[in-house]
C-alpha positions as CSV (number, residue, x, y, z in Angstrom):
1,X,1.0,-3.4,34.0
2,X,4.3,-1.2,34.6
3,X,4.0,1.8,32.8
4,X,7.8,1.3,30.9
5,X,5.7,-1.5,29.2
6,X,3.6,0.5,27.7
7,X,3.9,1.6,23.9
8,X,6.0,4.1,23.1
9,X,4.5,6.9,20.8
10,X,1.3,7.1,22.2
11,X,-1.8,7.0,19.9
12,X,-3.1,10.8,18.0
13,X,-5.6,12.3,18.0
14,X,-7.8,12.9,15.3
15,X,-6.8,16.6,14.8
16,X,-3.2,14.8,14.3
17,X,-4.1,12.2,11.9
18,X,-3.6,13.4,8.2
19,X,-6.4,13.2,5.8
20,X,-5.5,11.5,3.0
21,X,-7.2,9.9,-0.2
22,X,-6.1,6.2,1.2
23,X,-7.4,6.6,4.7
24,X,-11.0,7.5,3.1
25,X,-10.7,4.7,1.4
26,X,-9.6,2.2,3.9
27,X,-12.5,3.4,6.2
28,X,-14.9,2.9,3.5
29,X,-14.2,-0.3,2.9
30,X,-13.7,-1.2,6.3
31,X,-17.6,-0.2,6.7
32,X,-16.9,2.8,8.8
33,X,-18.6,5.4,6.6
34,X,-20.9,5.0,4.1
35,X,-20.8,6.0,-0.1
36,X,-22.3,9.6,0.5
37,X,-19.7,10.1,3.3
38,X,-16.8,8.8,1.1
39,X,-17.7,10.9,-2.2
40,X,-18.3,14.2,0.2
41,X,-14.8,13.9,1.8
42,X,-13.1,12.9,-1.3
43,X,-14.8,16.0,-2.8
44,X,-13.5,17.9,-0.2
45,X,-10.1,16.2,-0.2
46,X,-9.5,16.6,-4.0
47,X,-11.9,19.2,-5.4
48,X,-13.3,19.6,-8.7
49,X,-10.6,22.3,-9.5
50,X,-7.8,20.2,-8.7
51,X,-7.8,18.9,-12.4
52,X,-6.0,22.4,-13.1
53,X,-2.8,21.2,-11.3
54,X,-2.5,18.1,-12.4
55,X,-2.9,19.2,-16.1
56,X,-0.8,22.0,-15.4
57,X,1.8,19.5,-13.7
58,X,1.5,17.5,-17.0
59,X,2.0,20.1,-19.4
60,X,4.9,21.3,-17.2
61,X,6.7,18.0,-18.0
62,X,5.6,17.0,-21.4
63,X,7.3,20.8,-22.4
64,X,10.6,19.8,-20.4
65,X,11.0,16.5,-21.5
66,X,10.3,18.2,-25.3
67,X,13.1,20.5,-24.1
68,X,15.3,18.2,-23.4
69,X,14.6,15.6,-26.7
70,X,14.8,19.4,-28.8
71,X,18.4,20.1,-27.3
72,X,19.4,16.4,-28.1
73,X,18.2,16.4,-31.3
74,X,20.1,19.7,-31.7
75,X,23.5,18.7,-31.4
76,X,22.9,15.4,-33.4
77,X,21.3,17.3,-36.4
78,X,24.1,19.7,-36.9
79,X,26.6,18.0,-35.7
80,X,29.1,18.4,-38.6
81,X,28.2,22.3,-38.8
82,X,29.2,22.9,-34.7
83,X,32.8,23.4,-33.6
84,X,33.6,21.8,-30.3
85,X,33.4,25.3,-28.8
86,X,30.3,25.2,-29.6
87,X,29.1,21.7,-28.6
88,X,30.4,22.0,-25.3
89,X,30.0,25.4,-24.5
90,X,26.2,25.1,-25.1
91,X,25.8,22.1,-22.7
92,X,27.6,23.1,-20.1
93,X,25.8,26.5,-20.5
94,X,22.3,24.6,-20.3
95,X,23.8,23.1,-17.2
96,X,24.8,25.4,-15.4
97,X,21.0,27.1,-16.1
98,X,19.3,24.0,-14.9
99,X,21.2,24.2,-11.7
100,X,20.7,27.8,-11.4
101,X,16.6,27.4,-12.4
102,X,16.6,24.8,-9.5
103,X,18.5,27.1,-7.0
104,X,15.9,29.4,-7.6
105,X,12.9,27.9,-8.0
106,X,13.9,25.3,-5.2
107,X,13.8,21.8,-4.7
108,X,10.1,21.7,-2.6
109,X,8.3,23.2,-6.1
110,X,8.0,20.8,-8.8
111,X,9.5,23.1,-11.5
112,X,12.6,23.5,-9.2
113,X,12.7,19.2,-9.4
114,X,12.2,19.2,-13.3
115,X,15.2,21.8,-13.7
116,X,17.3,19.4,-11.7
117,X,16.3,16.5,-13.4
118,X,17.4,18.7,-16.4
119,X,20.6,18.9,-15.6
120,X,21.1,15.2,-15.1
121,X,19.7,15.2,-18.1
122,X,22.3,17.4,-19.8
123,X,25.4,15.9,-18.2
124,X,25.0,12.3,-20.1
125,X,24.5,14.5,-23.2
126,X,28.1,16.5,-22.2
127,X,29.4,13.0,-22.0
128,X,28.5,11.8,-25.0
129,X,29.8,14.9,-26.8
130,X,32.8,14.9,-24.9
131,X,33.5,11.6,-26.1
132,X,32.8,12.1,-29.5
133,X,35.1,15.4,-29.8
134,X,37.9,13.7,-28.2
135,X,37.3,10.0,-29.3
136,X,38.2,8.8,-25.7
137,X,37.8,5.0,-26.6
138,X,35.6,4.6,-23.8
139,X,32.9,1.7,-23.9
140,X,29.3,2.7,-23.8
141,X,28.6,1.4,-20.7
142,X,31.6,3.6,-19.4
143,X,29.7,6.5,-20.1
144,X,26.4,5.3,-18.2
145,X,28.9,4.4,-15.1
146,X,30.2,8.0,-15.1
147,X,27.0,9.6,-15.7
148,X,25.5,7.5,-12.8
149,X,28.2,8.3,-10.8
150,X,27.8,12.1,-11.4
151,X,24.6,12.9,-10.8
152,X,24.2,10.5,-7.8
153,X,24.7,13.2,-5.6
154,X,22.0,15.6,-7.4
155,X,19.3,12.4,-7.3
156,X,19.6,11.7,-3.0
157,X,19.6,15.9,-2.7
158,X,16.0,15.8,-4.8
159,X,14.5,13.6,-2.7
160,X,11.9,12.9,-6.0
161,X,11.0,9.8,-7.1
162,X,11.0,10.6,-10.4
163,X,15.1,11.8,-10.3
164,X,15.7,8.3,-8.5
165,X,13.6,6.4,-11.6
166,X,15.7,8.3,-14.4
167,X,18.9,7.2,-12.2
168,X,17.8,3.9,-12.2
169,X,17.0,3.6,-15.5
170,X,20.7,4.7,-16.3
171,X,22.1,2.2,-14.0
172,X,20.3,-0.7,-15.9
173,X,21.8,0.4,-18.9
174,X,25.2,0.5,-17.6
175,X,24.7,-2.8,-15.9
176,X,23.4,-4.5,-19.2
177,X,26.0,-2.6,-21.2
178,X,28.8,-3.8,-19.0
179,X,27.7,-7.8,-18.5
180,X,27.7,-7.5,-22.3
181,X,30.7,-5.5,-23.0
182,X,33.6,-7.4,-20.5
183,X,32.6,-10.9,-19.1
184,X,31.1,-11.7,-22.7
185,X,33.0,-9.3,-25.3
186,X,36.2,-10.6,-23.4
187,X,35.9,-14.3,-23.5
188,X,35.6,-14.4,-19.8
189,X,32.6,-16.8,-20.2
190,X,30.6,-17.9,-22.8
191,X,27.9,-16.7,-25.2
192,X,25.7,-19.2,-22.9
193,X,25.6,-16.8,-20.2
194,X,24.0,-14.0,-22.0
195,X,20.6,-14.4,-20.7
196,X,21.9,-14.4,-16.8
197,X,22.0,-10.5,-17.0
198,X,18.0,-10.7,-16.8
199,X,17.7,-12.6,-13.3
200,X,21.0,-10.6,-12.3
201,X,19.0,-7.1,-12.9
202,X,15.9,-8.4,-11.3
203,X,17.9,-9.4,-8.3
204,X,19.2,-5.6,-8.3
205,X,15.9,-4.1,-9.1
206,X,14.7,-6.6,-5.9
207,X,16.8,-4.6,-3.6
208,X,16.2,-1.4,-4.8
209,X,12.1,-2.4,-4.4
210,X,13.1,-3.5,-1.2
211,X,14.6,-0.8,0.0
212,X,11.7,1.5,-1.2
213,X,9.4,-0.9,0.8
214,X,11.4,-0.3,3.9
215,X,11.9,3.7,4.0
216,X,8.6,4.5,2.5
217,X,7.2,3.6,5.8
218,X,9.5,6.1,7.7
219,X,8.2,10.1,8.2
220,X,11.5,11.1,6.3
221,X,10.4,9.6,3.2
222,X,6.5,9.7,2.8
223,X,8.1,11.2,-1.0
224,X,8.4,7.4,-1.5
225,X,5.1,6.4,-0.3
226,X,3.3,6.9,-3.4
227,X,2.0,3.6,-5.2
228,X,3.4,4.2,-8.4
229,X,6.7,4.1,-7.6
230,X,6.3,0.4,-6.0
231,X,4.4,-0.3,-9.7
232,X,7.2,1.4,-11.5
233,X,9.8,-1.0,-9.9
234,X,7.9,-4.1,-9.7
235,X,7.1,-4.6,-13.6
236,X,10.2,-4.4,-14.9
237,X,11.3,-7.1,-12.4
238,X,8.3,-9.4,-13.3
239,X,9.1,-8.9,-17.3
240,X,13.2,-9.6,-16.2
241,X,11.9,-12.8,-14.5
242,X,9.4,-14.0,-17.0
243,X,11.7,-13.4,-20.1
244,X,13.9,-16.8,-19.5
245,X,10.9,-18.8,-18.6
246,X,9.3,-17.7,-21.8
247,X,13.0,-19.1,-23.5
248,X,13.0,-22.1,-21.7
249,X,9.2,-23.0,-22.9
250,X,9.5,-21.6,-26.5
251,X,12.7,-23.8,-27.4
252,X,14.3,-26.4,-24.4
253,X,16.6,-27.3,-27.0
254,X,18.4,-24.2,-27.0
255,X,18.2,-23.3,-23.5
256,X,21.6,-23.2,-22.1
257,X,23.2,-22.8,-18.5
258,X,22.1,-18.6,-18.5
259,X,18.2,-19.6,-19.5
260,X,18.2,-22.6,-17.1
261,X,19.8,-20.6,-14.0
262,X,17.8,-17.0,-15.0
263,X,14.4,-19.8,-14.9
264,X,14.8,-21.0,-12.0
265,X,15.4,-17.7,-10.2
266,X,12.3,-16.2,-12.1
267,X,9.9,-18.9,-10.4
268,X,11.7,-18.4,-7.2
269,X,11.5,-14.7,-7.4
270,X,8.0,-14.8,-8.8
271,X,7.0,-16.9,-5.8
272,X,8.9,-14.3,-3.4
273,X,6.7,-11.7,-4.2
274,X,3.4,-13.1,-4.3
275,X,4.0,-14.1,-0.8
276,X,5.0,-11.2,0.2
277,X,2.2,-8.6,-1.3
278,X,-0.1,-11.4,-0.4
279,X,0.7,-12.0,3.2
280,X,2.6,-8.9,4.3
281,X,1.8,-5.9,2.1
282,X,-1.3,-7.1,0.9
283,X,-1.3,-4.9,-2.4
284,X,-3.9,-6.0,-4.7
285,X,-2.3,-4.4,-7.7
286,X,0.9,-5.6,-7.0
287,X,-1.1,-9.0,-7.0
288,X,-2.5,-8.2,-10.4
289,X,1.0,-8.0,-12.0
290,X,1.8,-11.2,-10.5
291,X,-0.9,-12.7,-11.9
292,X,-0.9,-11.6,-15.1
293,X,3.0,-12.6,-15.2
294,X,1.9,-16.0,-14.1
295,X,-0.4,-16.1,-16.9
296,X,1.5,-15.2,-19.5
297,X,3.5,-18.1,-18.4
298,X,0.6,-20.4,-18.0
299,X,-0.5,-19.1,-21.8
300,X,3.2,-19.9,-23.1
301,X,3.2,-22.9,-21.8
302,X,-0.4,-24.1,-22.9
303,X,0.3,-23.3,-26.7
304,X,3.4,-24.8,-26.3
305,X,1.8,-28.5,-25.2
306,X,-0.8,-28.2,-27.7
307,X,1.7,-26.9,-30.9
308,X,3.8,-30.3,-29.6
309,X,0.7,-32.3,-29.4
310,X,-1.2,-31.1,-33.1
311,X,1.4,-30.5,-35.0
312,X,-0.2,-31.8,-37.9
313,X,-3.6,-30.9,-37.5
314,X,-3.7,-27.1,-37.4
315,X,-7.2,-25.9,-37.7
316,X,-8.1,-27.7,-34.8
317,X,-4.9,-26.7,-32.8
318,X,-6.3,-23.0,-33.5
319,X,-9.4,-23.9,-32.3
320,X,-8.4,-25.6,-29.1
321,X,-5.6,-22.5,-28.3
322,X,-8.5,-20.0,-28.7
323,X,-10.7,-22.2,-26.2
324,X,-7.5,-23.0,-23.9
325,X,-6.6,-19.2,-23.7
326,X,-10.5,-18.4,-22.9
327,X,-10.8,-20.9,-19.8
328,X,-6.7,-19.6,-18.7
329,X,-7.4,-15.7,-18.7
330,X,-11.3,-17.1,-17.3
331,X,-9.5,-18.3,-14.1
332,X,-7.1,-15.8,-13.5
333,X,-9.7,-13.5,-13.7
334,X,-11.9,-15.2,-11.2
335,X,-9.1,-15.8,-8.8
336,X,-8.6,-12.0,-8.7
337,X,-11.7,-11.7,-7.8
338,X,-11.9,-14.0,-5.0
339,X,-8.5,-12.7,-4.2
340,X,-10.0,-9.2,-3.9
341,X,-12.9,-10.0,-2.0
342,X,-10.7,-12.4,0.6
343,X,-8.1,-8.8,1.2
344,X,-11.3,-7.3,2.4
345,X,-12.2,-9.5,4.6
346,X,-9.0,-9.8,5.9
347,X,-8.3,-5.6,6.2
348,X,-11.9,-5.6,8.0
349,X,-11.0,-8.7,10.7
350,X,-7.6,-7.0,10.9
351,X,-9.1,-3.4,11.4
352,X,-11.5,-4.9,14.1
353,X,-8.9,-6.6,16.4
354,X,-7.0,-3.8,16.6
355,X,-9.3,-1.7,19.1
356,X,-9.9,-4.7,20.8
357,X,-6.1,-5.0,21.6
358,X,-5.8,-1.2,22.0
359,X,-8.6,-1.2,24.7
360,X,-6.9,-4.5,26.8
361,X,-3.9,-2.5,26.6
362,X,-5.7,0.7,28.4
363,X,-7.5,-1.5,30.9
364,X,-4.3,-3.1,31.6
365,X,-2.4,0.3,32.3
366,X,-5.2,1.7,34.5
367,X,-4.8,-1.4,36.5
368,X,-1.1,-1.1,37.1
């Protein structure tokens, strides 16, 4: 074997390798250590004292986000009594200290992050005063663009997941405000059409998950490669998909072109990722939401046959929904578990071949 064909980053060493909560628990259940060895590194790992930081992380922002709801509520309790002096001067002033607070407590501390976030916070609220001083005429969903526009900047400078979920968030609204407020408002199309704003979100929100799936694999952005941001994405899209199936079962009759369109792309998208935590990321909570979206469906769908089918006979139809929904969740359940068990199996074949690969690759290069 030439030695160009060789990989290219060559394997590390153990002193190289960072220690993580997720390693130990791969090698445990890959069989590499045992329970004691597991519970003494993770005790080691994350100490008993640890629970200090993470209470002192939540306390830290529970009292900003009461901050921030305490300002709000502020300017809409005495709104009448303020003069615009007043209302803006006092925002901007609680911006620009935000900004400062970040500056100097800096972006790697957590504090430094919340007094960003802060300030994003604040300039929405400056937007929504601005407009109510001046009486602009601007739509709502004007006032989500600009404010998403604004602080777009501040939320790729943070590099904190939390900043990129608040900027999210406001770039729902602003999509949901504007499919609402001009195609619909405006006569451009019909009434009909409402519901497609759920599949087009999910469709957004797709990318977005995407795009986290992509970069969180990448040394710049290990800030992304906590699991709760994946979670944090991934329901929403699975409650944007499921809501016109849920239509479409309750009442066919009144399903139009939006509920028929925004079904088929929920089964579709439903589908999509199953296959892909299943086959490529293999995520067993990721799989868990799916299946409990699928369920829900299932459930819907169940009631609905057996409402059409006992109409009149409703005791029974009680009786047979309570037995129905039983043997449904029953199933699901089992499948999760013989979902769980078959992931294991899989990580511990995969985890196997790879030395096996790694050592005909060695015996390769010291033939060359």
């Amino acid at each position: 074997m030439n030695t160009t064909e060789q990989t290219e980053h060559p394997p590390q060493s153990l002193d190289q390798i960072p220690v993580t909560r997720t390693l130990i628990d791969q090698l445990y259940s890959y069989g590499k250590i045992n329970r004691q060895a597991r519970n003494a590194a993770l005790q080691h790992l994350i100490p008993h004292t640890q629970w200090g930081v993470w209470a002192s992380r939540l306390l830290l922002g529970l009292g900003v986000c009461l901050v921030l709801s305490g300002v709000i509520y502020f300017f809409a309790f005495n709104w009448a009594k303020l003069l615009p002096a007043h209302k803006l001067g006092g925002i901007q002033f609680a911006i620009i200290a935000s900004i400062i607070a970040a500056c100097v407590c800096g972006l790697p501390r957590l504090s430094g992050q919340l007094a960003l976030i802060s300030a994003s916070v604040f300039v929405g609220a400056f937007l929504a005063v601005f407009g109510q001083i001046y009486q602009t005429g601007a739509d709502a969903y004007q006032l989500f663009m600009v404010w998403s526009l604004l602080i777009f900047g501040w939320t790729i400078l943070s590099r904190f997941a939390a900043h990129w979920v608040l900027w999210l968030v406001i770039f729902n609204v602003f999509l949901g405000l504007c499919w609402e407020q001009v195609p619909i408002s405006r006569s451009w199309i019909g009434p009909d059409w409402s519901p497609l704003i759920l599949p087009l979100l999910a469709c957004f929100n797709g990318l977005v998950l995407c795009t986290r799936e992509i970069l969180s694999n990448k040394t710049s952005f290990r800030w992304l490669a906590a699991k709760w941001t994946r979670w944090i994405i991934l329901i929403p899209i699975l409650v944007l998909l499921n809501i016109p199936i849920l239509l479409l079962i309750a009442d066919p009759d009144q399903a139009y072109e939006g509920v028929f369109i925004g079904s088929f792309v929920g089964a579709i998208g439903h589908i999509c990722v199953y296959v892909y935590y299943r086959k490529i990321v293999r995520d067993i909570w990721s799989l868990a939401a799916i299946t409990i979206s699928a369920l829900i469906i299932v459930e819907t769908l169940a009631i609905r046959v057996l409402f059409e089918i006992l109409m009149d006979e409703e005791e029974l139809g009680l009786l047979l929904m309570g037995i129905v929904t039983i043997g449904i969740i029953t199933g699901f359940t089992m499948y999760l578990r013989h979902l769980t068990r078959v992931l294991n199996e899989e990580n511990k074949k995969q985890s196997t071949e790879k030395p096996a690969i790694s050592e005909k690759e060695d015996m390769g290069a010291s033939d060359a």
